[in-house]
C-alpha positions in Angstrom: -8.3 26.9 -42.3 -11.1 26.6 -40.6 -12.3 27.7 -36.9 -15.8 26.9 -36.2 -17.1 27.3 -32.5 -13.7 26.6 -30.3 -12.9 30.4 -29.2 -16.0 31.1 -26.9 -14.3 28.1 -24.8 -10.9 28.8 -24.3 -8.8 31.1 -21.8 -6.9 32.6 -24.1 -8.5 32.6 -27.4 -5.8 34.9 -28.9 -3.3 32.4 -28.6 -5.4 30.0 -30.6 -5.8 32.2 -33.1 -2.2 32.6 -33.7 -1.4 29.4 -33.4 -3.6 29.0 -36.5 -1.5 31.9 -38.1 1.3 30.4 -37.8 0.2 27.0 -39.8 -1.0 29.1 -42.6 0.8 30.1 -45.5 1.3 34.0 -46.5 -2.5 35.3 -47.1 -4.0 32.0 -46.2 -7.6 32.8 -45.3 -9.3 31.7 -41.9 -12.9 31.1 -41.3 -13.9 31.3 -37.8 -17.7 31.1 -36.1 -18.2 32.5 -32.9 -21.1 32.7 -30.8 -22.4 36.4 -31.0 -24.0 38.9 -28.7 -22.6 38.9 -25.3 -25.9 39.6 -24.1 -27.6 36.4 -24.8 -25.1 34.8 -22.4 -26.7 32.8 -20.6 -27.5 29.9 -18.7 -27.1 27.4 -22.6 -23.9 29.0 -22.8 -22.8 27.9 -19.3 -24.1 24.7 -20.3 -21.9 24.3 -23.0 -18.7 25.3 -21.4 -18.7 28.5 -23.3 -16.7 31.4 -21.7 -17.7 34.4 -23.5 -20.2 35.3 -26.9 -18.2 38.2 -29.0 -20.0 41.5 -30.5 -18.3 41.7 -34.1 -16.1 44.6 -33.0 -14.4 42.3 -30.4 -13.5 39.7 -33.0 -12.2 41.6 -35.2 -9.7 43.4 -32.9 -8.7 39.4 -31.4 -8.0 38.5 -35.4 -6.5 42.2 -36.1 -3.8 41.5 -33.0 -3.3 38.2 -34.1 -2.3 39.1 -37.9 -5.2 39.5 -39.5 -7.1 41.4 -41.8 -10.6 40.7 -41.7 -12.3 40.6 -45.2 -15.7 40.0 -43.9 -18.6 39.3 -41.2 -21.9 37.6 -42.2 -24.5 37.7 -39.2 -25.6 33.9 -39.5 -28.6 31.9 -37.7 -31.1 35.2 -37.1 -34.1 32.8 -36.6 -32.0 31.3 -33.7 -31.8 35.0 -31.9 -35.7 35.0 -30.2 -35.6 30.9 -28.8 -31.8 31.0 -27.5 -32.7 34.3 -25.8 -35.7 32.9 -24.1 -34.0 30.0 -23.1 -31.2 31.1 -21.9 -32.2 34.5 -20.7 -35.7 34.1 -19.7 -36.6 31.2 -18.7 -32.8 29.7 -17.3 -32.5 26.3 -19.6 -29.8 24.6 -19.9 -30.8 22.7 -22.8 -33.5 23.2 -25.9 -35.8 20.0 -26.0 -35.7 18.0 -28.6 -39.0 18.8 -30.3 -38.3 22.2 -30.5 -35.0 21.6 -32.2 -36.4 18.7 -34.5 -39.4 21.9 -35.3 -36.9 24.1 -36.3 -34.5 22.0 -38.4 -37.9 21.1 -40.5 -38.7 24.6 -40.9 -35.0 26.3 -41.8 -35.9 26.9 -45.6 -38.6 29.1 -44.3 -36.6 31.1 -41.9 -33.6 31.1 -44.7 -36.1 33.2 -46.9 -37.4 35.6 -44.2 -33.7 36.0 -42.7 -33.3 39.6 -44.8 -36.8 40.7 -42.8 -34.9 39.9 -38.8 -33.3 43.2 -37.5 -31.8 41.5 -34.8 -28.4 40.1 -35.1 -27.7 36.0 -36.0 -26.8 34.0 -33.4 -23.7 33.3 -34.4 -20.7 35.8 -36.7 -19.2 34.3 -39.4 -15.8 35.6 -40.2 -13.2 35.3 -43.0 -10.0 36.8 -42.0 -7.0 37.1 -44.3 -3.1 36.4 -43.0 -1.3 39.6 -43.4 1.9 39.4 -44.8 4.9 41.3 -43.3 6.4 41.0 -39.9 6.5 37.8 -37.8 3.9 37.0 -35.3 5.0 34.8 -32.5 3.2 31.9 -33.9 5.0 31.9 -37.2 7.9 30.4 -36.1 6.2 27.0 -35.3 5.8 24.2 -37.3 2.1 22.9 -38.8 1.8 20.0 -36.9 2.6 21.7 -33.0 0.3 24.2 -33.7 -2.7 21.9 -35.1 -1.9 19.5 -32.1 -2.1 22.6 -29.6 -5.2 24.2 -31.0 -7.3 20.6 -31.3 -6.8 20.3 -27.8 -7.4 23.2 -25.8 -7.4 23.3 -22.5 -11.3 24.8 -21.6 -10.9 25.0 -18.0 
C-alpha cells in the first residue's frame, strides 16, 4: 500500500494510518513519504496546506502506535534541502518559479550522483513499514473499501 505525501495534511494523521492497517493483510508492507525536517516549515508548506514536516523519529513512533514495524527510512530529495529552505525560510515564497523547477528537473541525474556527498538531510523520508501481526488495532475490524474511501478523502481543515 502506498502513502505518498497525504499525512503532513491531515488533523489526525494516526488515524489514517490505521485506517491503512486495517485494509492490509497480515505483514502487508506500507510505503509512506512525508515531508521531512520540521524546521524547513515554512511559508511553501503553508502554501500547500501542509500541517506539519516529521523528523524520522516522529514517524516512526506514529507507524509504531499504529501497528507497525518500520523496516526502513531512506532520506530522499537532498538536492531539494538548500532551494526549499531559502524559499521558504529565507526569503517567504509561497511558490518556486517555474524556471527554477524546469532547471532542476533537467539537472536531477547530476544531483542523483552527488546525493552520497549532501550531509544534510533529503527533503522528504521515505518509509517502508511492515504490519505486525498479533493483536487487533482498531482499524482492523473495518472492511477495505470504508477504509480506502475514508483515507482518499481526508478532511485537511
Amino acid at each position: 500500500m502506498l502513502c505518498l505525501n497525504v499525512l503532513e495534511y491531515l488533523d489526525d494523521p494516526g488515524y489514517a494510518v490505521s485506517l491503512l492497517r486495517g485494509t492490509l493483510k497480515p505483514a502487508g508492507v506500507l510505503v509512506v513519504l512525508v515531508p521531512q525536517c520540521p524546521s524547513l516549515f515554512g511559508s511553501l508548506d503553508e502554501s500547500r496546506g501542509h500541517k506539519r514536516r516529521y523528523a524520522s523519529r516522529d514517524v516512526r513512533k506514529l507507524l509504531e502506535a499504529e501497528g507497525f514495524t518500520v523496516e526502513t527510512l531512506y532520506n530522499f530529495n537532498k538536492a531539494g534541502t538548500p532551494p526549499w529552505l531559502a524559499y521558504s525560510r529565507l526569503f517567504g515564497s509561497k511558490n518556486i518559479n517555474k524556471p527554477v523547477l524546469k532547471i532542476f528537473d533537467k539537472t536531477v541525474w547530476l544531483w542523483r550522483r552527488l546525493d552520497v556527498l549532501m550531509p544534510w538531510p533529503g527533503l522528504s523520508l521515505i518509509i517502508v513499514a511492515r504490519k505486525q501481526s498479533g493483536g487487533e488495532l482498531p482499524g482492523d475490524s473495518l472492511t477495505g473499501l470504508e477504509s480506502v474511501g475514508e483515507v482518499s478523502t481526508p478532511n485537511v481543515h
